[in-house]
MISETI-851721 format. One record per atom (N, C-alpha, C): x, y, z; residue number from 1; residue in one letter; atom name. Coordinates in nm, 3 decimals, always signed. Each point is the difference from the previous one (the first is absolute). Layout:
<rs>
R,X,Y,Z,NUM,A,CA
...
</rs>
This chain:
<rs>
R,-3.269,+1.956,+0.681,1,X,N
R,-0.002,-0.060,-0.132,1,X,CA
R,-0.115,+0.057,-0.084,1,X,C
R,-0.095,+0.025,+0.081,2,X,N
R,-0.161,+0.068,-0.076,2,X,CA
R,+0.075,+0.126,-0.123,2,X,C
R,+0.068,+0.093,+0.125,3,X,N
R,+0.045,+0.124,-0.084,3,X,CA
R,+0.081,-0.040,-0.076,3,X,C
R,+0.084,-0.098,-0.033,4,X,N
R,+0.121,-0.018,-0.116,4,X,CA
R,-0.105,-0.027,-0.121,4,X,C
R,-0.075,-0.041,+0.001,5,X,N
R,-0.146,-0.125,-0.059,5,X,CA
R,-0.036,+0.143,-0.113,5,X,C
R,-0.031,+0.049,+0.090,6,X,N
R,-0.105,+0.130,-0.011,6,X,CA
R,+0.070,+0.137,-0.099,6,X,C
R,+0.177,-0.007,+0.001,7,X,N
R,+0.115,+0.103,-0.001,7,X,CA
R,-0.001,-0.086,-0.154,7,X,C
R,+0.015,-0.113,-0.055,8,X,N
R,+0.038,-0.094,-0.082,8,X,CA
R,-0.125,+0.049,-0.104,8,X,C
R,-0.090,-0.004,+0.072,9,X,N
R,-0.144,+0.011,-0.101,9,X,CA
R,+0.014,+0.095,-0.048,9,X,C
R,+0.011,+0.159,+0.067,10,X,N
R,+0.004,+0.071,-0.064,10,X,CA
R,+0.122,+0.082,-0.097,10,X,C
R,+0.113,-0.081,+0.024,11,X,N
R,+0.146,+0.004,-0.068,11,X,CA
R,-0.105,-0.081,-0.158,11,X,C
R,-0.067,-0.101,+0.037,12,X,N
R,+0.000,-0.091,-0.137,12,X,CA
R,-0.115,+0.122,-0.092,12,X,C
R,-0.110,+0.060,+0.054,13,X,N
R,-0.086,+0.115,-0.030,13,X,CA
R,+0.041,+0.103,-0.072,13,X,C
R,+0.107,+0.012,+0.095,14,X,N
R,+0.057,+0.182,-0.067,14,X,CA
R,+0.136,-0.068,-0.111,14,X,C
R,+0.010,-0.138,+0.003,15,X,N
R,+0.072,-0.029,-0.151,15,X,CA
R,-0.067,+0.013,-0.104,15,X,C
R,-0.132,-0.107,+0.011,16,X,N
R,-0.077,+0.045,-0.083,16,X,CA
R,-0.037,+0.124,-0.076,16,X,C
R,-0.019,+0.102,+0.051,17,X,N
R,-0.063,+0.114,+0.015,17,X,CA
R,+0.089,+0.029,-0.072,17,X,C
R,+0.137,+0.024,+0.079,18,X,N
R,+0.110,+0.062,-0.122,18,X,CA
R,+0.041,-0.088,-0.125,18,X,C
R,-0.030,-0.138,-0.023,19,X,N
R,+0.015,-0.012,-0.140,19,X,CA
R,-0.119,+0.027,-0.066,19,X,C
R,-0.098,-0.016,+0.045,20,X,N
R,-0.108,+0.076,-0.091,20,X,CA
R,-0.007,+0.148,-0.059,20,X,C
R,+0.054,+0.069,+0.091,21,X,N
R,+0.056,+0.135,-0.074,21,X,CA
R,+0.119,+0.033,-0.048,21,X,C
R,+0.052,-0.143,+0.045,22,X,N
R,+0.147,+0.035,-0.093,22,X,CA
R,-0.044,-0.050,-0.183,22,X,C
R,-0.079,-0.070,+0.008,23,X,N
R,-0.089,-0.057,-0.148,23,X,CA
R,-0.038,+0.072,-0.052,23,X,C
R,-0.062,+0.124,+0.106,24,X,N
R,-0.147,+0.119,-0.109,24,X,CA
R,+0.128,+0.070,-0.078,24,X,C
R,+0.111,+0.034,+0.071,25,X,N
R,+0.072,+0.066,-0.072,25,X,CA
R,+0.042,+0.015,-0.105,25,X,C
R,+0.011,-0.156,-0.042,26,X,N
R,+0.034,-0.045,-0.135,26,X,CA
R,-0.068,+0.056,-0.073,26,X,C
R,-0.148,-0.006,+0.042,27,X,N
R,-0.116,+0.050,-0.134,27,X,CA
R,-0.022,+0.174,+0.020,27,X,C
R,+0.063,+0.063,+0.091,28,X,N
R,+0.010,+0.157,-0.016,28,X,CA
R,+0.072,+0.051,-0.032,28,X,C
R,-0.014,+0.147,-0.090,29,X,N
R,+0.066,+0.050,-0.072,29,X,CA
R,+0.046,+0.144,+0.045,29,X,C
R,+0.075,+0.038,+0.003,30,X,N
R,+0.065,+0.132,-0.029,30,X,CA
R,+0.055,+0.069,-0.098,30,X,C
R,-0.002,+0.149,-0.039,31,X,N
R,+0.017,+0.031,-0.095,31,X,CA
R,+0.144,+0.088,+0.010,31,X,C
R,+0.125,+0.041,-0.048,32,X,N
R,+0.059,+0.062,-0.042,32,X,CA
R,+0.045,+0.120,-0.063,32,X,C
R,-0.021,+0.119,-0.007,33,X,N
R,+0.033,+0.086,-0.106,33,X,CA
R,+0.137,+0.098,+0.013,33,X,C
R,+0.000,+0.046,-0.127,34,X,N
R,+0.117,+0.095,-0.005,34,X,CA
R,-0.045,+0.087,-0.089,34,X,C
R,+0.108,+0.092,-0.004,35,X,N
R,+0.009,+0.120,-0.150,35,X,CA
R,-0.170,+0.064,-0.029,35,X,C
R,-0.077,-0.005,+0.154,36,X,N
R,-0.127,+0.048,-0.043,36,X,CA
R,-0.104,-0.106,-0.035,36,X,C
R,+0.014,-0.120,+0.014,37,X,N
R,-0.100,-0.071,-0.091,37,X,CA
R,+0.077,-0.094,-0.120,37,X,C
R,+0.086,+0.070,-0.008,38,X,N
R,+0.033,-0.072,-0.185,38,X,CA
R,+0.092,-0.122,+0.012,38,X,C
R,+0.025,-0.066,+0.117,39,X,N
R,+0.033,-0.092,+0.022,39,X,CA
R,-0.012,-0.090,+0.149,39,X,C
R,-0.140,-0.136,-0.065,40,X,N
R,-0.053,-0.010,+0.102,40,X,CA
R,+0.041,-0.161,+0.038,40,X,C
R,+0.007,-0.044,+0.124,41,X,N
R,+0.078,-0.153,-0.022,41,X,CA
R,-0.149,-0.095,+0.155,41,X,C
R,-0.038,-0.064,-0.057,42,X,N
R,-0.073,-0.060,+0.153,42,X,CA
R,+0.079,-0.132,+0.026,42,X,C
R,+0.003,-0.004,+0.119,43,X,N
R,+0.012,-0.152,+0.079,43,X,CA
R,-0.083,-0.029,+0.113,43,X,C
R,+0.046,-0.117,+0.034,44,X,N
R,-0.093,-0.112,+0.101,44,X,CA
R,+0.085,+0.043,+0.128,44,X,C
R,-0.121,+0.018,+0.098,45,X,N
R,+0.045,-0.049,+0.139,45,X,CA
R,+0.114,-0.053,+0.024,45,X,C
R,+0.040,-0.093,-0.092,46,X,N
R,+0.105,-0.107,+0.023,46,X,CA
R,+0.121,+0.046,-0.093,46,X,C
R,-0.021,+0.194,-0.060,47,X,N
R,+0.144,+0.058,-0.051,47,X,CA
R,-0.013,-0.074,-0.095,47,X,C
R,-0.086,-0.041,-0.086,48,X,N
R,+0.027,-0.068,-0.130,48,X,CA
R,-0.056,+0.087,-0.127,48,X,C
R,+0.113,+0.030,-0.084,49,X,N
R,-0.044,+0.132,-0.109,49,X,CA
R,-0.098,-0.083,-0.028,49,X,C
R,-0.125,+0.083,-0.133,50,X,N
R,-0.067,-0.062,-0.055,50,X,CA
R,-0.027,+0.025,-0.089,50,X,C
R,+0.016,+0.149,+0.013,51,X,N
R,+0.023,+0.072,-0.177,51,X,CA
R,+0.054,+0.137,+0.041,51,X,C
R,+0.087,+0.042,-0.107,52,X,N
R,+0.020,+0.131,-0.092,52,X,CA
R,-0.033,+0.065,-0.054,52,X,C
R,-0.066,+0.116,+0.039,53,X,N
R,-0.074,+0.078,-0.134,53,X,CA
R,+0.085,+0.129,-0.038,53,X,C
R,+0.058,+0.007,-0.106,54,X,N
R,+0.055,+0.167,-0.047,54,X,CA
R,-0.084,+0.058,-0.086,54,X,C
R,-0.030,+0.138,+0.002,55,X,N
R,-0.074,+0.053,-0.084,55,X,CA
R,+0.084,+0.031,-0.084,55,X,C
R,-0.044,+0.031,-0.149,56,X,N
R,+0.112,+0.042,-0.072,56,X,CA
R,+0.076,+0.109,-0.012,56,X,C
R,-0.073,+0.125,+0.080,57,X,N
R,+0.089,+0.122,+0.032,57,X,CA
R,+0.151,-0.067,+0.109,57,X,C
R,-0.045,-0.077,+0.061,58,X,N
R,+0.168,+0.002,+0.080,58,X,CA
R,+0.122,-0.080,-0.082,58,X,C
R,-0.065,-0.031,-0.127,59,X,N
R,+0.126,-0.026,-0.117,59,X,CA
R,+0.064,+0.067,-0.106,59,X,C
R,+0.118,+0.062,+0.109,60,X,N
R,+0.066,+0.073,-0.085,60,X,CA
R,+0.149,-0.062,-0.026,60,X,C
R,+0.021,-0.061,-0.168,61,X,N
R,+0.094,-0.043,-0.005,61,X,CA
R,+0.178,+0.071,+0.010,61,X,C
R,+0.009,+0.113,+0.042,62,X,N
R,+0.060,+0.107,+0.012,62,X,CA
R,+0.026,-0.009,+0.126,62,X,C
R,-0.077,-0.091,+0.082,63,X,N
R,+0.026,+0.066,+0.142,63,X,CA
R,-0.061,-0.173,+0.069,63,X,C
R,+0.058,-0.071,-0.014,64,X,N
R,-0.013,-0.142,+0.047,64,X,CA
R,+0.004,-0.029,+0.153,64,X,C
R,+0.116,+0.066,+0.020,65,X,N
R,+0.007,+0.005,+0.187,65,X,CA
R,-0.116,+0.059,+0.087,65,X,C
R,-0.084,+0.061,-0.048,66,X,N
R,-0.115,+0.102,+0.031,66,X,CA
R,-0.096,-0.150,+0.033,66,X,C
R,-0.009,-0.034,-0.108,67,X,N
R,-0.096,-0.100,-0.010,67,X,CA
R,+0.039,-0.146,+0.102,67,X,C
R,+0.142,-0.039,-0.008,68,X,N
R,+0.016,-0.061,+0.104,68,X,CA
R,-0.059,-0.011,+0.165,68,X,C
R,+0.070,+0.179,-0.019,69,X,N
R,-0.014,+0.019,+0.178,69,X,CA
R,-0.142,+0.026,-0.026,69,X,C
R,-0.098,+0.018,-0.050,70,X,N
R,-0.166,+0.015,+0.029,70,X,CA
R,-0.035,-0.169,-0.019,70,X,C
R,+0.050,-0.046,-0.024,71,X,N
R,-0.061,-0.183,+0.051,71,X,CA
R,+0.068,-0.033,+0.092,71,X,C
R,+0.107,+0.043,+0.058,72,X,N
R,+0.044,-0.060,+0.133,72,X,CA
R,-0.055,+0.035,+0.081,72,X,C
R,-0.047,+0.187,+0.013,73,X,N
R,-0.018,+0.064,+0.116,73,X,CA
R,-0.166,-0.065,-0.004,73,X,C
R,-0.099,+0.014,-0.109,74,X,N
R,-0.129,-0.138,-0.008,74,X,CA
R,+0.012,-0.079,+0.073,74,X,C
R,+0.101,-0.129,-0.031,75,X,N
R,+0.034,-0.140,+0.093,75,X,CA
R,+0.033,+0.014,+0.126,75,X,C
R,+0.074,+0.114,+0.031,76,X,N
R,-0.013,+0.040,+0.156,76,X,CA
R,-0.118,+0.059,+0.076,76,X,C
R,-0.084,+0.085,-0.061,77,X,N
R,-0.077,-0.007,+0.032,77,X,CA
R,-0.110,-0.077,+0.062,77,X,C
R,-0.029,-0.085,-0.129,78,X,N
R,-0.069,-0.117,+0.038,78,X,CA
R,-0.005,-0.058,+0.085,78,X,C
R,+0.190,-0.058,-0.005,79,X,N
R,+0.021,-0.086,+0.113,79,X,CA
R,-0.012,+0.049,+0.144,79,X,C
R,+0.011,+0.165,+0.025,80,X,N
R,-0.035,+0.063,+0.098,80,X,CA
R,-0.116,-0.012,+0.094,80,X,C
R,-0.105,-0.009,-0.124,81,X,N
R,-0.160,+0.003,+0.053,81,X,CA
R,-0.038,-0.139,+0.009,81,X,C
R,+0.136,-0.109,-0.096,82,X,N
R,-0.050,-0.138,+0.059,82,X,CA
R,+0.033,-0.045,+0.168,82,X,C
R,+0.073,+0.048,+0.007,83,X,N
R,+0.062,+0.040,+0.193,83,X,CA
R,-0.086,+0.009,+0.097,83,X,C
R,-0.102,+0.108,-0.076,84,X,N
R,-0.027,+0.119,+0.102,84,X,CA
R,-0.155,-0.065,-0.009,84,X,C
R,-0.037,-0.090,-0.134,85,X,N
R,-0.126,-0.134,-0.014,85,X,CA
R,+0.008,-0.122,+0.132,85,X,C
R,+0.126,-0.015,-0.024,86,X,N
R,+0.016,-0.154,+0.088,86,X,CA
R,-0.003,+0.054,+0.163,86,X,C
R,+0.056,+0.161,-0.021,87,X,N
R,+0.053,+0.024,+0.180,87,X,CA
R,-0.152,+0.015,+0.061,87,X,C
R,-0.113,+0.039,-0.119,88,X,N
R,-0.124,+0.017,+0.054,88,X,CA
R,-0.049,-0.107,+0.056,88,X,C
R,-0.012,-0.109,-0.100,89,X,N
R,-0.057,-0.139,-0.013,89,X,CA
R,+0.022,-0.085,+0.119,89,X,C
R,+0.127,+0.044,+0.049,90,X,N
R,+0.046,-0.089,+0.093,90,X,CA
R,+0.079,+0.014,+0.112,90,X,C
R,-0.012,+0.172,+0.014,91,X,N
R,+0.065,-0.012,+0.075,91,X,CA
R,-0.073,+0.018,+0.144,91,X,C
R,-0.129,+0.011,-0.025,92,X,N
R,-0.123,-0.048,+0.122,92,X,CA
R,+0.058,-0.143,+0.042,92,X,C
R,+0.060,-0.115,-0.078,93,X,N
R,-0.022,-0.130,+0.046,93,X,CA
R,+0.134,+0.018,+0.071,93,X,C
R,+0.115,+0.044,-0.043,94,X,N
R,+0.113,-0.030,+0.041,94,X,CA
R,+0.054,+0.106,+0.087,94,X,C
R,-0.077,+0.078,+0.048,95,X,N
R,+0.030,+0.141,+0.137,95,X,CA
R,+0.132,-0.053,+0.092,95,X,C
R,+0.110,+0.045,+0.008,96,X,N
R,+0.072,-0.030,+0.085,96,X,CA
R,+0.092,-0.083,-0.040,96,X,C
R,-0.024,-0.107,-0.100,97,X,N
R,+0.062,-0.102,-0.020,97,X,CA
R,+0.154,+0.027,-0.109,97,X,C
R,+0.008,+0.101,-0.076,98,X,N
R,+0.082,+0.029,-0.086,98,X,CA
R,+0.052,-0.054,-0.070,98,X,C
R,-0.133,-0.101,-0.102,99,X,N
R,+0.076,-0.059,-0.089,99,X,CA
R,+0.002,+0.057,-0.132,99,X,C
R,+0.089,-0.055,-0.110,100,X,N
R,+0.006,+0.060,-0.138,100,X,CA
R,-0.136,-0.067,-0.057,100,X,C
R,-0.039,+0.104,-0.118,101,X,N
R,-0.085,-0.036,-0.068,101,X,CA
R,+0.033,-0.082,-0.155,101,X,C
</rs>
């Protein structure tokens, strides 16, 4: 019974642990880019846009689809390095365990 005692404690520890870094995430940022720079998008840990930036060279009203796909391929980005934020953050706590983030 000692070791179940003992197995429990540190199940309740390493919860902790991982919601505390599942929290920092919220407040870290990643950045996005495309087309060189001229379109830049950041989000949170937690994949949450937060802004858009276009410079005004990537507005060309002549060529709209251009400008599309350089804020998507941005938002993918982002969301890429928000992945590759959380897989850092946490994935020390959760080794083996294979859960989604």
């Amino acid at each position: 019974m000692k070791n179940m005692n003992q197995l429990m404690k540190q199940a309740k520890k390493m919860q902790e642990q991982l919601l505390k870094a599942q929290d920092a995430l919220g407040t870290q940022t990643v950045e996005g880019t495309a087309g060189g720079g001229v379109v830049t998008v950041v989000a949170t840990g937690h994949k949450v846009i937060q802004s858009i930036t276009i410079k005004p060279e990537a507005v060309d009203p002549e060529d709209v689809e251009m400008l599309q796909d350089l804020v998507l391929a941005a938002v993918n980005d982002a969301l890429k390095k928000a992945d590759e934020l959380s897989q850092s953050q946490l994935g020390s706590l959760t080794k083996g365990m294979n859960l989604p983030f």
